[in-house]
PyMOL CGO cylinders between C-alpha atoms (Angstrom):
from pymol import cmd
from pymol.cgo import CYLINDER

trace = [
    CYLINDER, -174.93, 119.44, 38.77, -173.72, 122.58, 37.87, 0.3, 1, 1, 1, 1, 1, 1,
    CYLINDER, -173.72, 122.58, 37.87, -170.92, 123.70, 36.29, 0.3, 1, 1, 1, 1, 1, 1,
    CYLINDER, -170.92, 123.70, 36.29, -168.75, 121.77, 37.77, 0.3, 1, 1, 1, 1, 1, 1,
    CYLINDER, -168.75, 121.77, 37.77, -165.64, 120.13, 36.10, 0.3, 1, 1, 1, 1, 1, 1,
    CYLINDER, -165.64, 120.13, 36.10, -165.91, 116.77, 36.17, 0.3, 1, 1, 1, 1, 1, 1,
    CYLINDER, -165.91, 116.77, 36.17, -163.56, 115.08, 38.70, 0.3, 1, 1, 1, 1, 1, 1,
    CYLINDER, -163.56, 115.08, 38.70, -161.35, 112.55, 38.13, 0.3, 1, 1, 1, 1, 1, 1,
    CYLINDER, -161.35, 112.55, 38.13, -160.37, 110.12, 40.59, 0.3, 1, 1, 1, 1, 1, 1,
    CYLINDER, -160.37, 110.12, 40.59, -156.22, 110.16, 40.47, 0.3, 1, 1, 1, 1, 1, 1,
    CYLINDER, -156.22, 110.16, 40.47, -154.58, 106.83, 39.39, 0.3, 1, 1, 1, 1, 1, 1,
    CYLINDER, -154.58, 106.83, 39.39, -152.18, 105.57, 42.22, 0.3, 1, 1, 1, 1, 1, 1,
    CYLINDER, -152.18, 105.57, 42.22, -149.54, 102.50, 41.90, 0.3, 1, 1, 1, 1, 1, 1,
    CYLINDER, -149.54, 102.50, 41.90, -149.71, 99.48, 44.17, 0.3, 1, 1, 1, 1, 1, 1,
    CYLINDER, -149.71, 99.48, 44.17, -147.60, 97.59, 42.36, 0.3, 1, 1, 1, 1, 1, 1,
    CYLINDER, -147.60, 97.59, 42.36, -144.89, 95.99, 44.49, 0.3, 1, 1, 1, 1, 1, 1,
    CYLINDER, -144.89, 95.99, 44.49, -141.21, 95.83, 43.63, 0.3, 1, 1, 1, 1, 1, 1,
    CYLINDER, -141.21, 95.83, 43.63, -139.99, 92.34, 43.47, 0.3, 1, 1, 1, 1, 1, 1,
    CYLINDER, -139.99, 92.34, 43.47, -136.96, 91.65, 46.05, 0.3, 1, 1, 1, 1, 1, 1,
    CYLINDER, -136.96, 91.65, 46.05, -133.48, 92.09, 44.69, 0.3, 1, 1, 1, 1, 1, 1,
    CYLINDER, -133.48, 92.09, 44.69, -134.80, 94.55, 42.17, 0.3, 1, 1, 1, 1, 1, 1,
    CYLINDER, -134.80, 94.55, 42.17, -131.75, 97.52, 42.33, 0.3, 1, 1, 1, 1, 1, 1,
    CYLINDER, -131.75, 97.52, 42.33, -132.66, 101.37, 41.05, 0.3, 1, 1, 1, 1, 1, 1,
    CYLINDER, -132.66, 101.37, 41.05, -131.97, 101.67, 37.69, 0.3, 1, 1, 1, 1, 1, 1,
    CYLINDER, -131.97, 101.67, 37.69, -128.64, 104.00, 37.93, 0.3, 1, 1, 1, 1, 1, 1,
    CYLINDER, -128.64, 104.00, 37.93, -127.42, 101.73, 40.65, 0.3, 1, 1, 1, 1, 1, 1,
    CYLINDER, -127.42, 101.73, 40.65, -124.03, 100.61, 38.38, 0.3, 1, 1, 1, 1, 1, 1,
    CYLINDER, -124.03, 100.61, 38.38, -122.71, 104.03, 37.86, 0.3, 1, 1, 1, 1, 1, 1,
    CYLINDER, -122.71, 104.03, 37.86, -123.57, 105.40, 41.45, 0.3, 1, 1, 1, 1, 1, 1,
    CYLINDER, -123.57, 105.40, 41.45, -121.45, 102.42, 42.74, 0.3, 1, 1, 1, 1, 1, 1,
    CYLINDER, -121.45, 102.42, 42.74, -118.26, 102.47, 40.73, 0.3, 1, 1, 1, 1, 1, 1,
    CYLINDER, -118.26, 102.47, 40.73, -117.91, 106.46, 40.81, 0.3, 1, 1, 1, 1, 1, 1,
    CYLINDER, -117.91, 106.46, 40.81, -118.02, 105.95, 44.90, 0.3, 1, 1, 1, 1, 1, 1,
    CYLINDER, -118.02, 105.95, 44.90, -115.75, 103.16, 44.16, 0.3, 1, 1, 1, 1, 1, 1,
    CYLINDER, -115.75, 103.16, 44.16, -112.75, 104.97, 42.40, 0.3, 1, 1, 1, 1, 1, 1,
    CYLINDER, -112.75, 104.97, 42.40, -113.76, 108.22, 44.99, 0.3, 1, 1, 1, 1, 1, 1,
    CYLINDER, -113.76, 108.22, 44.99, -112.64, 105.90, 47.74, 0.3, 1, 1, 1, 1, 1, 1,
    CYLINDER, -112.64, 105.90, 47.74, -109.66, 104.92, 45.37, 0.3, 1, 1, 1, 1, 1, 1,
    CYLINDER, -109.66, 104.92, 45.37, -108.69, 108.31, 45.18, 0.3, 1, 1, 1, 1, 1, 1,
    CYLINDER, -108.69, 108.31, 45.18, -108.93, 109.24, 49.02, 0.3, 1, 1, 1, 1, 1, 1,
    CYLINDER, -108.93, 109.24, 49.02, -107.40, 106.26, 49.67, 0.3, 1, 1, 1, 1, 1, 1,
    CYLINDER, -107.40, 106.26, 49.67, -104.45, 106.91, 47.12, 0.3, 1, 1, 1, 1, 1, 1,
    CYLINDER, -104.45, 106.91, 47.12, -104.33, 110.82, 48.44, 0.3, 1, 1, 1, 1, 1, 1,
    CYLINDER, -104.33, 110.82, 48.44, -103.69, 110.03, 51.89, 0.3, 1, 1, 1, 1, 1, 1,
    CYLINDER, -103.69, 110.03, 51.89, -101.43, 106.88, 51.61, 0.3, 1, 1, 1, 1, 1, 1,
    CYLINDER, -101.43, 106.88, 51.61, -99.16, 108.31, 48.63, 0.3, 1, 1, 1, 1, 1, 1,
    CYLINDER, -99.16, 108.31, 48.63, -97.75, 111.90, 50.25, 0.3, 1, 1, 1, 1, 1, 1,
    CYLINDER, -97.75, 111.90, 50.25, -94.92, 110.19, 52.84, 0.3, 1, 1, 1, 1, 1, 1,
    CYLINDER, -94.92, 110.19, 52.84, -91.74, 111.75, 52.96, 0.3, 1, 1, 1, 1, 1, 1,
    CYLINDER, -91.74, 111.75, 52.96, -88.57, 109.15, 52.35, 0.3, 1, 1, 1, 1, 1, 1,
    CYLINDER, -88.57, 109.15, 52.35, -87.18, 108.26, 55.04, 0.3, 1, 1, 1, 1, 1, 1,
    CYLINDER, -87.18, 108.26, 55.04, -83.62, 109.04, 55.42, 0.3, 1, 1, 1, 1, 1, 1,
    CYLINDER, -83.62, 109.04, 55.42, -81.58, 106.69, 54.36, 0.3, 1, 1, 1, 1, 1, 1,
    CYLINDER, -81.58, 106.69, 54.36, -78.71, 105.27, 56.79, 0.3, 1, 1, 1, 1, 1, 1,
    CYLINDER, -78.71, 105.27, 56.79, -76.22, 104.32, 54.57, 0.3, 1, 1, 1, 1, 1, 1,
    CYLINDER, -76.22, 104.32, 54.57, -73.08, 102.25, 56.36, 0.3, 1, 1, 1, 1, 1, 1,
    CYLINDER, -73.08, 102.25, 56.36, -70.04, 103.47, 55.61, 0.3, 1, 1, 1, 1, 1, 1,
    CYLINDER, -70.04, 103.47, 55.61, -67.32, 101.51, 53.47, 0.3, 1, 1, 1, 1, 1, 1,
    CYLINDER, -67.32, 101.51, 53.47, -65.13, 101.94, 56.32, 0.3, 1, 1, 1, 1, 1, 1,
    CYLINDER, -65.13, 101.94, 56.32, -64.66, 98.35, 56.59, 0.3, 1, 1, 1, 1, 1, 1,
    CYLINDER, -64.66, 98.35, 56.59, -63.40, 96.95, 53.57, 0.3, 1, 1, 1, 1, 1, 1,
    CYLINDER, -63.40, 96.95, 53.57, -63.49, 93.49, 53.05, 0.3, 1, 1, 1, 1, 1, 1,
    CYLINDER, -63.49, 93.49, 53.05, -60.54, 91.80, 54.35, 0.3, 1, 1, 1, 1, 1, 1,
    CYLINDER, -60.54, 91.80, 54.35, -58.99, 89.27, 52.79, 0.3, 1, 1, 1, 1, 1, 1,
    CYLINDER, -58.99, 89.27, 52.79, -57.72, 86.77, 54.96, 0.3, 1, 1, 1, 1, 1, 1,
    CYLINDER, -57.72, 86.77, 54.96, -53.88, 85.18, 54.20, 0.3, 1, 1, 1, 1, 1, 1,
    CYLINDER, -53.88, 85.18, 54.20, -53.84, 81.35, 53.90, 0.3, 1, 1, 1, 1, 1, 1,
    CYLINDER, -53.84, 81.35, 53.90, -52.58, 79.51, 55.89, 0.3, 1, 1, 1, 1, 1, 1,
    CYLINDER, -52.58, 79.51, 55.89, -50.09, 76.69, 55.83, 0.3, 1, 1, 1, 1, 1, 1,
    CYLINDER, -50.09, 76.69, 55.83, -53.15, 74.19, 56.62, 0.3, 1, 1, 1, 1, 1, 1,
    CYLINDER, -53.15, 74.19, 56.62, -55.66, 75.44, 54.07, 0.3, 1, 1, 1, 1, 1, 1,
    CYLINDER, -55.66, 75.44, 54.07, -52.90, 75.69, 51.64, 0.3, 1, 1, 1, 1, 1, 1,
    CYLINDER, -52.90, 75.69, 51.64, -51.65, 71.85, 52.11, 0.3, 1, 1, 1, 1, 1, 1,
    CYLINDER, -51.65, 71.85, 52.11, -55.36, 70.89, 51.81, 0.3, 1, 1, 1, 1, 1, 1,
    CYLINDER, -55.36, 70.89, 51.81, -55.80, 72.34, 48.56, 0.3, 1, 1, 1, 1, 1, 1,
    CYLINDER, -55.80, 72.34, 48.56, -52.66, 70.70, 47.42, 0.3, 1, 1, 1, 1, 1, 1,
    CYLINDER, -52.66, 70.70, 47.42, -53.72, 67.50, 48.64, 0.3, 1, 1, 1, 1, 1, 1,
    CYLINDER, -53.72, 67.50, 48.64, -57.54, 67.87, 46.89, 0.3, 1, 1, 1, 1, 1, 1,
    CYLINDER, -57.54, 67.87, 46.89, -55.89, 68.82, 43.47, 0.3, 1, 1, 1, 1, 1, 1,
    CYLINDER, -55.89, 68.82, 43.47, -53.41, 66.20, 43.27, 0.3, 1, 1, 1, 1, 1, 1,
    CYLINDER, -53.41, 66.20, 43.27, -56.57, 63.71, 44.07, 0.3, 1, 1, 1, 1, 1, 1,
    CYLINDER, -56.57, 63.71, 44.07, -58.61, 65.25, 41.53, 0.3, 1, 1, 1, 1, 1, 1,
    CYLINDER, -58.61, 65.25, 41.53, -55.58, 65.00, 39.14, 0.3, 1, 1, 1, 1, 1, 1,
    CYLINDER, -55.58, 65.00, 39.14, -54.71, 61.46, 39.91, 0.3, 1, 1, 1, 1, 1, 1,
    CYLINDER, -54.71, 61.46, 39.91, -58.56, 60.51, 38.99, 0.3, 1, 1, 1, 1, 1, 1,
    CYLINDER, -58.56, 60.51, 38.99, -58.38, 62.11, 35.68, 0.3, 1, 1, 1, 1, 1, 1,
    CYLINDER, -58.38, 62.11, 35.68, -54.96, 59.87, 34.72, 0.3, 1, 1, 1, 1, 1, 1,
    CYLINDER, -54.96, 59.87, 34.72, -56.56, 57.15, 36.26, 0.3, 1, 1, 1, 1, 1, 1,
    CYLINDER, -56.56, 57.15, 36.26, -59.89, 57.40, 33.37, 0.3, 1, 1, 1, 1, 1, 1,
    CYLINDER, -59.89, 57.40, 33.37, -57.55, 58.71, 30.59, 0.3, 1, 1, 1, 1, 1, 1,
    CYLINDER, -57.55, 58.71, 30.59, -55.67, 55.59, 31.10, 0.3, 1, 1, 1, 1, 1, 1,
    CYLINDER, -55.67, 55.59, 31.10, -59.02, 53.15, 31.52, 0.3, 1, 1, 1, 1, 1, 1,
    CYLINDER, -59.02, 53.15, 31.52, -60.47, 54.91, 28.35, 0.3, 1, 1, 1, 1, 1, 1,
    CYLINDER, -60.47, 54.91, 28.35, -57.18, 54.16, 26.74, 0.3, 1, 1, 1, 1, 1, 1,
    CYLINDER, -57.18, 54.16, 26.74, -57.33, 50.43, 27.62, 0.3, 1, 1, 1, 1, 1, 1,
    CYLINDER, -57.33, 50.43, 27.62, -61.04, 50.22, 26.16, 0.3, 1, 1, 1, 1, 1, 1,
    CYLINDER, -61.04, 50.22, 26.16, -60.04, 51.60, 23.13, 0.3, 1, 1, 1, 1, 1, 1,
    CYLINDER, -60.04, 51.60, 23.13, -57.33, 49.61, 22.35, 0.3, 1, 1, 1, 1, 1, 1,
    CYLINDER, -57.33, 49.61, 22.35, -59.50, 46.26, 23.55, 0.3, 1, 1, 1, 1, 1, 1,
    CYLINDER, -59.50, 46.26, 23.55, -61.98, 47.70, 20.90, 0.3, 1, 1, 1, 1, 1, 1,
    CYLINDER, -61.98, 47.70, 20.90, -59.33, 47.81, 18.36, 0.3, 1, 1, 1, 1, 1, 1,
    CYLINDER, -59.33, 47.81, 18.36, -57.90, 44.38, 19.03, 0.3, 1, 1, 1, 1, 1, 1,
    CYLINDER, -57.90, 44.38, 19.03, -61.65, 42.54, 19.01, 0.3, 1, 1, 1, 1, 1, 1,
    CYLINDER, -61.65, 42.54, 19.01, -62.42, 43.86, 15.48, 0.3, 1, 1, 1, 1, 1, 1,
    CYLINDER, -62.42, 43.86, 15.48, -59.44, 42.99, 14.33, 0.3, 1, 1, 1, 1, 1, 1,
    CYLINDER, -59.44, 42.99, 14.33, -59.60, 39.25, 15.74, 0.3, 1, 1, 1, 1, 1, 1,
    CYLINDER, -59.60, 39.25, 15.74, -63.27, 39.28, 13.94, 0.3, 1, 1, 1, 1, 1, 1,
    CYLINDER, -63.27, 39.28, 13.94, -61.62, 39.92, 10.54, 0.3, 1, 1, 1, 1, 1, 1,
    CYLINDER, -61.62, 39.92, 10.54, -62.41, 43.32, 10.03, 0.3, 1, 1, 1, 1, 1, 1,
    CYLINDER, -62.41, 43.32, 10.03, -60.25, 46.71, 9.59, 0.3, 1, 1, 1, 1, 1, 1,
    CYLINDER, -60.25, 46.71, 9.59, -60.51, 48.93, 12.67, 0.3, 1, 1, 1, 1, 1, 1,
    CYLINDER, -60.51, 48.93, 12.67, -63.43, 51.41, 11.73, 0.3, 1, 1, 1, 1, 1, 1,
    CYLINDER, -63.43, 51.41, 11.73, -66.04, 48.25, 10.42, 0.3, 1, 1, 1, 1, 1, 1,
    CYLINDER, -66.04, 48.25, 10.42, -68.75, 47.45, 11.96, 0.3, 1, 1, 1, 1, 1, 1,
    CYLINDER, -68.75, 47.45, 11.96, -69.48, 43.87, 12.54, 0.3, 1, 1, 1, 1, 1, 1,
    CYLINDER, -69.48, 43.87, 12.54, -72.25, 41.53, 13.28, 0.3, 1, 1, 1, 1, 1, 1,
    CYLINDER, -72.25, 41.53, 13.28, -71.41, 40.96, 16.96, 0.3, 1, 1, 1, 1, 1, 1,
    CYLINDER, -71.41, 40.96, 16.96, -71.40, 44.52, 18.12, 0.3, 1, 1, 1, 1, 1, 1,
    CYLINDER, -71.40, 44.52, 18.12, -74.23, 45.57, 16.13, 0.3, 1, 1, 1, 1, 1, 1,
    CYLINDER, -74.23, 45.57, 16.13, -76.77, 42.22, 15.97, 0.3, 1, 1, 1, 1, 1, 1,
    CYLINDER, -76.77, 42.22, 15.97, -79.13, 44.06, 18.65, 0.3, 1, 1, 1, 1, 1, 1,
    CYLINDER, -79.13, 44.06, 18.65, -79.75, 46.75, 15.88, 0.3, 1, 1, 1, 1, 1, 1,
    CYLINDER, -79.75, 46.75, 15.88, -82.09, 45.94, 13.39, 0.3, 1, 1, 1, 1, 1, 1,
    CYLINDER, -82.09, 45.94, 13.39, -80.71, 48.29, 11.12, 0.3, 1, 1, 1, 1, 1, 1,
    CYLINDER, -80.71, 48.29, 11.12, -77.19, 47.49, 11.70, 0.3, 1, 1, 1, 1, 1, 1,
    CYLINDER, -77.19, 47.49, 11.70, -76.97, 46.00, 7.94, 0.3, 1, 1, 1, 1, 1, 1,
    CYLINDER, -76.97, 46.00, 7.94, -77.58, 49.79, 6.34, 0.3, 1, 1, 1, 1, 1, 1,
    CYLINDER, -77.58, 49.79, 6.34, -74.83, 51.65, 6.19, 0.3, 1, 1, 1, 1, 1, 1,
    CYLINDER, -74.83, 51.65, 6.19, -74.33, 54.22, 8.48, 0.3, 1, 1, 1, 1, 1, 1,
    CYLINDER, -74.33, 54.22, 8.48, -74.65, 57.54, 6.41, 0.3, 1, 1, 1, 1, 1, 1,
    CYLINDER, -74.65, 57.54, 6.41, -77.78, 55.45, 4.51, 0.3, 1, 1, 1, 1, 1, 1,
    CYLINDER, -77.78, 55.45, 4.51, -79.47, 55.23, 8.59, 0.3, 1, 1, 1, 1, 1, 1,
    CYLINDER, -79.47, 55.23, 8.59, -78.43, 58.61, 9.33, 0.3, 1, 1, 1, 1, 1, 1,
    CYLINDER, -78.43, 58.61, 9.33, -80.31, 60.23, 6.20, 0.3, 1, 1, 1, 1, 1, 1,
    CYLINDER, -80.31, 60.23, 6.20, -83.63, 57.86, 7.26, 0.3, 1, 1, 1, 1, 1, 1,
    CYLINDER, -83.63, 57.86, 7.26, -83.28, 59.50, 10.80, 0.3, 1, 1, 1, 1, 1, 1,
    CYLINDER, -83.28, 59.50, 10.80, -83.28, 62.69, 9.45, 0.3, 1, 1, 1, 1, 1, 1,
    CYLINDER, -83.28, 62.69, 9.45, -86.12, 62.23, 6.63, 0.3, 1, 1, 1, 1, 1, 1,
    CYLINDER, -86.12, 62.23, 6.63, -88.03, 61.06, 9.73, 0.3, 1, 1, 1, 1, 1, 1,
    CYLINDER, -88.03, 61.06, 9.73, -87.33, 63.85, 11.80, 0.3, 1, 1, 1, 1, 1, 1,
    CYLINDER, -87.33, 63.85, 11.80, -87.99, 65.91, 9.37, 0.3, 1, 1, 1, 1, 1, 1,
    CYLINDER, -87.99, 65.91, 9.37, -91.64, 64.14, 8.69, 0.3, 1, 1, 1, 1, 1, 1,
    CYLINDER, -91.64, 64.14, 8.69, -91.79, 64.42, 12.29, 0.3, 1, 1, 1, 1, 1, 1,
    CYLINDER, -91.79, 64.42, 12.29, -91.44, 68.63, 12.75, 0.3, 1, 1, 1, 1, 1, 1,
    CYLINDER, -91.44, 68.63, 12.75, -93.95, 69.03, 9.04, 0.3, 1, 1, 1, 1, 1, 1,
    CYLINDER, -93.95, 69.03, 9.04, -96.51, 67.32, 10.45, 0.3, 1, 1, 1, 1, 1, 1,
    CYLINDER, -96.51, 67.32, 10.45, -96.82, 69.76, 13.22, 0.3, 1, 1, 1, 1, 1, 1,
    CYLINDER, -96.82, 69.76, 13.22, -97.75, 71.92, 10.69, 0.3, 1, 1, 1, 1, 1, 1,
    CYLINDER, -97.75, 71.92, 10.69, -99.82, 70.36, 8.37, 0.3, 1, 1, 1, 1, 1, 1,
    CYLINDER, -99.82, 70.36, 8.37, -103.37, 70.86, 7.53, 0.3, 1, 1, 1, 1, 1, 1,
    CYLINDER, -103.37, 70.86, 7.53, -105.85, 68.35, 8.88, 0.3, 1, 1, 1, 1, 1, 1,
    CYLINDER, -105.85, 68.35, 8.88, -107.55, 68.15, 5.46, 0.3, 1, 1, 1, 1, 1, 1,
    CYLINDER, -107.55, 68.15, 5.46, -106.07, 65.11, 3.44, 0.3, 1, 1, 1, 1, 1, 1,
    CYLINDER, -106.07, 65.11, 3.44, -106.38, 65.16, -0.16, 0.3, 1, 1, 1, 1, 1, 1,
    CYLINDER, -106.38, 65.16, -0.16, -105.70, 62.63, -2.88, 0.3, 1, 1, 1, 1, 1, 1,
    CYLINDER, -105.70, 62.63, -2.88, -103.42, 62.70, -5.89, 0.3, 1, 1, 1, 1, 1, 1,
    CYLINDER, -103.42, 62.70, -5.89, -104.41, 59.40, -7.38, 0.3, 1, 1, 1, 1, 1, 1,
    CYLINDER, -104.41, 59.40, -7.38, -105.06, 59.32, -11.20, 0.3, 1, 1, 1, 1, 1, 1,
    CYLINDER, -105.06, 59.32, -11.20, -108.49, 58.73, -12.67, 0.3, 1, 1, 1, 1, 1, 1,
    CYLINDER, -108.49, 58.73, -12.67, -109.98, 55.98, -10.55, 0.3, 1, 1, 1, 1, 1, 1,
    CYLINDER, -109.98, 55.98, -10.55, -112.44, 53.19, -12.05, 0.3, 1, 1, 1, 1, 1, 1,
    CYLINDER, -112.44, 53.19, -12.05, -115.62, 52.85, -10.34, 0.3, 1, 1, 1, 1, 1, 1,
    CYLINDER, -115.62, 52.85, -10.34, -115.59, 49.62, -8.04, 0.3, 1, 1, 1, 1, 1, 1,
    CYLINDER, -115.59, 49.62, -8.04, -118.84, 47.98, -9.85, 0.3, 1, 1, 1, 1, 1, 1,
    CYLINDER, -118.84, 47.98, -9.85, -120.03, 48.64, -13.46, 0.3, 1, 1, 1, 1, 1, 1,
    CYLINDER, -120.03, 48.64, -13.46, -123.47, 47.96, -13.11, 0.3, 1, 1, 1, 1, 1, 1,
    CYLINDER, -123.47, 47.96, -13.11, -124.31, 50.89, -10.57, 0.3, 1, 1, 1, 1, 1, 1,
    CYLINDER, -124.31, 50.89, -10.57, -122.81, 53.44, -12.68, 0.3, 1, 1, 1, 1, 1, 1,
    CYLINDER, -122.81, 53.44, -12.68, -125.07, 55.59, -14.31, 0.3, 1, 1, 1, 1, 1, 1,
    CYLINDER, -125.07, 55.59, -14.31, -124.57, 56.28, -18.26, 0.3, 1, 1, 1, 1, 1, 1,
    CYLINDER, -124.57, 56.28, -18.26, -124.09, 59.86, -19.16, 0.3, 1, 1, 1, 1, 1, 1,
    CYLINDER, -124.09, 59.86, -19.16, -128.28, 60.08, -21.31, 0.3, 1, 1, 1, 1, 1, 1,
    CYLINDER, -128.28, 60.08, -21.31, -129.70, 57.43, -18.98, 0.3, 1, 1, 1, 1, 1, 1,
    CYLINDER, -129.70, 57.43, -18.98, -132.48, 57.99, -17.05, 0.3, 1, 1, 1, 1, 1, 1,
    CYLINDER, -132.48, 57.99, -17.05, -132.60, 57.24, -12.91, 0.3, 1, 1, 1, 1, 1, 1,
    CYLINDER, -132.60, 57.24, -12.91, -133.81, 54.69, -11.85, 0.3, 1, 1, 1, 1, 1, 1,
    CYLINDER, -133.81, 54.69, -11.85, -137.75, 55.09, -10.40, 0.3, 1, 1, 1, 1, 1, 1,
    CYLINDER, -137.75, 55.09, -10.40, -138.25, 56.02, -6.48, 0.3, 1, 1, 1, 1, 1, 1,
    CYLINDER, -138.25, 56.02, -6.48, -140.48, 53.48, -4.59, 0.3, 1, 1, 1, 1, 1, 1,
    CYLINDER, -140.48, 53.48, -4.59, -143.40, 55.19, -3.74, 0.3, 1, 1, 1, 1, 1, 1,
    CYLINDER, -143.40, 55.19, -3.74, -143.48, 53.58, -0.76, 0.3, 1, 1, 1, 1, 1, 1,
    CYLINDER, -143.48, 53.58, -0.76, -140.25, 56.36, 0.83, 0.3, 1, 1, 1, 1, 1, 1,
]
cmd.load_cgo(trace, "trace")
């Protein structure tokens, strides 16, 4: 062997790409034809001329039709009903009030008091009103906070006592020995 270079036998691949595998600069290449299409699409669907618009003339106005001597009766008639319904409650209501009056004061009682009959289905019929009110309101009140508050509860209790002498280690006392056994 003579001069010669020495010859080297060239390295090939016959490694197989797994299925599903895309080219690396696959992503890009896809969303730039993407928003090219967008673009054509946009170019050719966006240049129409308006159409002319037909506009109808005002020519005819609204008309307004004149009642007649029917329609007008009717609407007489409906009113008056409507009317004679209201007198009819006002005078009802008027009739329950003074019933009202009368009953409280058979039981005893100015007009205004409350009294154990029409209140013995209220347990707190026996507070005074303004006294119930102010409870509904704390509680409302509670009620709206407590949407608020934190989850975390703390304690303001004064200095506590523990529950059993015995297991309360002495401040210089040693702890008590570990079982080897743990």
């Amino acid at each position: 062997m003579t001069n010669d270079p020495i010859e080297v036998p060239g390295v090939t691949d016959k490694r197989v790409a797994p299925p599903g595998i895309l080219p690396k600069n696959i992503q890009p290449m896809a969303l730039g034809g993407l928003a090219v299409a967008m673009v054509i699409v946009i170019f050719f669907s966006g240049r129409s001329n308006p159409k002319p618009r037909t506009s109808i003339t005002s020519t005819a106005a609204p008309t307004v039709e004149t009642p007649n001597g029917d329609k007008l009766n009717d609407y007489r008639k409906r009113i008056e009903e409507e009317s004679n319904k209201l007198a009819l409650e006002q005078a009802e209501l008027a009739r329950n009030k003074g019933a009202l009056a009368a009953n409280q004061q058979m039981a005893g009682q100015g007009p205004g008091a409350s009294s154990f009959a029409t209140h013995s289905s209220n347990p707190q019929s026996f507070q005074d009103p303004s006294q119930s009110d102010g409870i509904a309101q704390e509680r409302a009140k509670r009620e709206y906070a407590s949407r608020f508050s934190s989850n975390i509860v703390q304690s303001l209790r004064g200095d506590q006592k523990p529950t059993s002498t015995d297991t309360a280690i002495q401040p210089g006392q040693a702890l008590p020995s570990l079982d080897p056994r743990l």
